[in-house]
N, C-alpha and C positions, 0 to 999 in steps of 0.2 A: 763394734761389738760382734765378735764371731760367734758364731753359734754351731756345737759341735752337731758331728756328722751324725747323732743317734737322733736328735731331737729335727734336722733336716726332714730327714727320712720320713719321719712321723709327722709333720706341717702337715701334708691332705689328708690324711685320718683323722687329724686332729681338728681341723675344719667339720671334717664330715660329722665326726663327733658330736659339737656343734650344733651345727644343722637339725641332728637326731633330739638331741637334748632340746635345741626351742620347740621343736613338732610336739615333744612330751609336751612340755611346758603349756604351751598354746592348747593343746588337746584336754590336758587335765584341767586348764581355765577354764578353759568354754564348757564342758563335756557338764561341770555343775549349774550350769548357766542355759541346759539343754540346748546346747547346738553343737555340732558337728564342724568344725569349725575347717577340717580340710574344704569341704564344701564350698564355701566361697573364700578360698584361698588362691592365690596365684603361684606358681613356682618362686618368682622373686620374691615373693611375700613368705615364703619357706625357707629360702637363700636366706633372707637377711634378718629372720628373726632371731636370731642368736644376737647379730649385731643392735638390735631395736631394744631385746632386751637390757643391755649392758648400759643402751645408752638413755634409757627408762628416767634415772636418777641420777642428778651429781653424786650421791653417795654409793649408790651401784657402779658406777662408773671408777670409782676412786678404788675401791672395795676390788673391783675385777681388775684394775691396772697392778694395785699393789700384791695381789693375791698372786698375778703373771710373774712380776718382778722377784719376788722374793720364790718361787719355784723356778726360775730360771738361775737363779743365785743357790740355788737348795746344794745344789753336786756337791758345791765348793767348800759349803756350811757342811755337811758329812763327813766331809774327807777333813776334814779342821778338827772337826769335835766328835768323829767316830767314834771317840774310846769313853766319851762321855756316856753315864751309866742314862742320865734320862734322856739321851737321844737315843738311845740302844731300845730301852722301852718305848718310847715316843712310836719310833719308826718301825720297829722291831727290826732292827738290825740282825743279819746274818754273820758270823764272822769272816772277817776280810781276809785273815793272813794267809799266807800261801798264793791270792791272786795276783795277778799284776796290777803295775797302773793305770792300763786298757780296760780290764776287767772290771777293774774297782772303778773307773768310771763308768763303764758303761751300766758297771749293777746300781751308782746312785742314780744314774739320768733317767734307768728305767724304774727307779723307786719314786722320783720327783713327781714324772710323769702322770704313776701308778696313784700317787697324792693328790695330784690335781686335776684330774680326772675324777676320782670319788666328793672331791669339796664339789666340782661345779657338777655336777649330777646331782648333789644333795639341794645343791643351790636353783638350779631349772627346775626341778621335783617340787621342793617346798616352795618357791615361788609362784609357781603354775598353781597350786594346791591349796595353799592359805589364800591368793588372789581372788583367785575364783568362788571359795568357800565366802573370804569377805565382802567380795562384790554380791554373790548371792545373798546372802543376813545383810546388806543396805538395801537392796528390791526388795528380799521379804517382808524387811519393816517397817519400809518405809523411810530411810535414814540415809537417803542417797539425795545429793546435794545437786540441783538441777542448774548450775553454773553457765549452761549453754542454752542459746535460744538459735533454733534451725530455724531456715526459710528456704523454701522449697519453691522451684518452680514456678508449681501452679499458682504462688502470692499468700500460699498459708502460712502461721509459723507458728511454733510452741515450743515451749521452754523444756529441756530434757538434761537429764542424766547420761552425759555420753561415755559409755563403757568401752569401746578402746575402736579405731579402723583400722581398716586397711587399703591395697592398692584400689578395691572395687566397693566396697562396704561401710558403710558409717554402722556399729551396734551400740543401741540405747535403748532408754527409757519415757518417756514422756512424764511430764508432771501431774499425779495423783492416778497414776497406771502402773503396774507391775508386768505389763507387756512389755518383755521386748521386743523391738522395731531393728528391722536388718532391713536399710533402705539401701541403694545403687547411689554411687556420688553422683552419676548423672542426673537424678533426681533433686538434688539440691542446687539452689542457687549459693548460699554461702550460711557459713556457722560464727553466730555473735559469743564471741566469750563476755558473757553480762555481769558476771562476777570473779575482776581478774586479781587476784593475792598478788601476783608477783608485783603490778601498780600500785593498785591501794593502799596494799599495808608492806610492801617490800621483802615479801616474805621469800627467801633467798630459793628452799628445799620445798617449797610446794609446788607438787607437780599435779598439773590439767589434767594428765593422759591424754593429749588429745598427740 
């Protein structure tokens, strides 16, 4: 599969991209959840949140391959059915004639691009945004399902609502507390998943977040 020289060029932007989009993302979760979530972040833990995201959910995951797929196929689909009146509205098409065939590719690769670039921005934004907005309405009301039971160190444990980690940070809840708890991994001996769906009841798309 070759991949033309306009979308090359654009791979480390498009990473960086990325990058920019999980920090939103991550920043609009937590920021409703009062924390600052740069704060105890690591660089790789900023690296690889785009990738953490995507890979969240088998349906996120499905969602973002076919989403790549079909904009890396987009060029070919323009240049096929340009003259089609609702891809003309769809995409809002410029007219083509008089360009070349350099031209005329390069203007869909940079329209694809320009496409998927606004879906996954809409998708980090509302993701980040309704996540955080629904994790906060389960602490407020109490409707957060405490699925895990920590054990710490010292030989304590208590059953909690764990709202998401990372390289340095376990963030929860405890059972019948609306504090959250930003504990250090070092601090924990190990986390019991006490109520596992995917065992139990074989439930294919339910996800831990852990």
């Amino acid at each position: 599969m070759k991949i033309s020289d306009d979308i090359q060029k654009l791979l480390p932007f498009g990473y960086l991209f990325l990058v920019i989009m999980g920090i939103l993302k991550e920043s609009f979760f937590y920021y409703q959840l009062g924390i600052n979530i740069l704060k105890y972040s690591t660089i790789m833990d900023i690296l690889i949140s785009p990738i953490a995201t995507f890979t969240s959910n088998p349906i996120v995951l499905i969602f973002i391959l076919l989403l790549f797929i079909f904009h890396y196929n987009l060029p070919s689909l323009l240049t096929k059915y340009s003259h089609k009146k609702f891809i003309i509205k769809t995409f809002e098409l410029k007219k083509i004639e008089g360009l070349s065939p350099a031209e005329t590719k390069s203007y869909f690769n940079s329209l694809s691009i320009k496409t998927l670039a606004a879906i996954l921005c809409s998708f980090f934004l509302g993701y980040g945004i309704a996540g955080g907005y629904g994790t906060a309405e389960k602490i407020r009301n109490h409707k957060e399902k405490h699925i895990y039971k920590i054990n710490y160190n010292s030989g304590e444990s208590e059953e909690i609502f764990l709202i998401n980690t990372n390289s340095l940070y376990y963030f929860y809840t405890a059972k019948g507390s609306k504090t959250i708890k930003i504990t250090p991994l070092g601090a924990v001996k190990n986390i019991e998943l006490i109520d596992n769906k995917m065992v139990s009841k074989g439930l294919f798309l339910y996800n831990t977040s852990l």
